[in-house]
N, C-alpha and C positions, 0 to 999 in steps of 0.2 A: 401503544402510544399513537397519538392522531396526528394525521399528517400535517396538520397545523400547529401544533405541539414539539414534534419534532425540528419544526421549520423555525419555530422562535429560537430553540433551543440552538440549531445550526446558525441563527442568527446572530447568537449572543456569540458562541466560539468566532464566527467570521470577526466581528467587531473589537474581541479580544487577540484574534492570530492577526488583522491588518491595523490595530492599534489607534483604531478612532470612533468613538462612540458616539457620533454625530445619529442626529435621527436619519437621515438621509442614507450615511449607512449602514445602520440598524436595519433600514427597506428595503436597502438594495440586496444587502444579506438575506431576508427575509424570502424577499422574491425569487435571488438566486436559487436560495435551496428547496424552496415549492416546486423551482420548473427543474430541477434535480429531483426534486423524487416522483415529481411524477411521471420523468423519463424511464427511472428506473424501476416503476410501481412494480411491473412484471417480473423485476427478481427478488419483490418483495415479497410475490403472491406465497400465504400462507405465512407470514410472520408473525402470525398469532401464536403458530406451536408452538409448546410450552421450549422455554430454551434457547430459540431461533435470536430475540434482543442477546443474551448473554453471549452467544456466541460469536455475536456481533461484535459486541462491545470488548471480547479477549481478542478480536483480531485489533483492532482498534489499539487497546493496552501492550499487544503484542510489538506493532507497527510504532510507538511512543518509545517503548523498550526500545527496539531495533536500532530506531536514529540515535537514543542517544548513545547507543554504543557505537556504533557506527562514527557517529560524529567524532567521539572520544577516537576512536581506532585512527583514525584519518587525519587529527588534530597531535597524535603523537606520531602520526609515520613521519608526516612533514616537518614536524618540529626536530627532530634526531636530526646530529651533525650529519651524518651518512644516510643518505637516500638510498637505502638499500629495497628497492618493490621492483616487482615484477608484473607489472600491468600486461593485460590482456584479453583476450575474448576467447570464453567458452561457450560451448552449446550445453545448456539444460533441459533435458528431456521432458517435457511435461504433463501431468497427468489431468490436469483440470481441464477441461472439454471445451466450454461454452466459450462463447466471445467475450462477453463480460469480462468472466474467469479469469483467460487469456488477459483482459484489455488491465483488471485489477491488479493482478500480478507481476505484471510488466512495469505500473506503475510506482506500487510501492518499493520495489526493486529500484525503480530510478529514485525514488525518495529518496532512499537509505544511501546515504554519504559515502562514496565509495565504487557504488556500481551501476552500472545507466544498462539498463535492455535497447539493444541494438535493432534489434529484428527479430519475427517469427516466422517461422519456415511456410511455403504453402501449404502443406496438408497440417498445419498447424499442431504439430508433436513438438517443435524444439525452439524453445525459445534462445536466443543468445545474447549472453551477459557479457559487459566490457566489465573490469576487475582492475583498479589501482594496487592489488598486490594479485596476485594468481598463483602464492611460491605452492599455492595447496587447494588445488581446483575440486576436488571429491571434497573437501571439508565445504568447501560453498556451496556446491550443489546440496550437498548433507542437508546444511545449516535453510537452503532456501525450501527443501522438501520437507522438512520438518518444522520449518517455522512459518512460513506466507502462506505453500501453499496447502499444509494440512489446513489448517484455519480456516481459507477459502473453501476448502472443498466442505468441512462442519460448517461453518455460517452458511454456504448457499447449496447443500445437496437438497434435491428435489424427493 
């Protein structure tokens, strides 16, 4: 897909996720997401190979999945008479290398309703996650190694 193709297409979701379909910003969408990819062209390099969109597109599916469970999870902790959670900050070890990687990961994590990335360590091995429940820190970890960041490592290994 052409970078101008993809840009329309990143246009049309902006103007459907901020809910105004004005031509103004239809452009401003349009625009934004040109100078988004071509920030990010470098971790596109080779997106042609065969796969690379699909893999794309499950983290993508993945990260859609994620919130809405997420949101669910967090929409019934709060709603129970008893506020029974155990919030907290763990460290997750991480295996994804690059800054990107790092910078993506961090963020879908603070996406997903529930858990916000606090900091990464300097030698950048351990990211750490704040958790509105923590009664079961190895299942998050599990859940975040097996779901963000294998995804991440398929859609952008080199």
């Amino acid at each position: 897909m052409s970078l101008y193709a993809l840009s329309v297409l990143m246009a049309v979701i902006w103007a459907v996720v901020s809910g105004g379909f004005s031509l103004h910003n239809l452009l401003f969408g349009f625009v934004l997401s040109l100078l988004t990819l071509s920030i990010l062209r470098s971790q596109f390099e080779g997106a042609g190979r065969p796969g690379r969109t699909r893999r794309i597109l499950s983290l993508i599916l993945l990260f859609l999945v994620e919130l809405a469970k997420s949101a669910w999870k967090v929409a019934h902790l709060v709603l129970r008479p008893n506020l029974e959670i155990k919030p907290g900050i763990f460290a997750y070890p991480l295996q994804v290398k690059t800054d990107f990687e790092i910078a993506l990961l961090a963020n879908l994590i603070t996406l997903t309703p529930g858990t916000l990335s606090v900091d990464v360590s300097e030698d950048r091995s351990t990211l750490y996650v704040h958790g509105i429940d923590c009664g079961d820190v190895e299942a998050a970890r599990r859940d975040i190694a097996e779901g963000f960041e294998k995804k991440i490592m398929e859609a952008f290994a080199r």
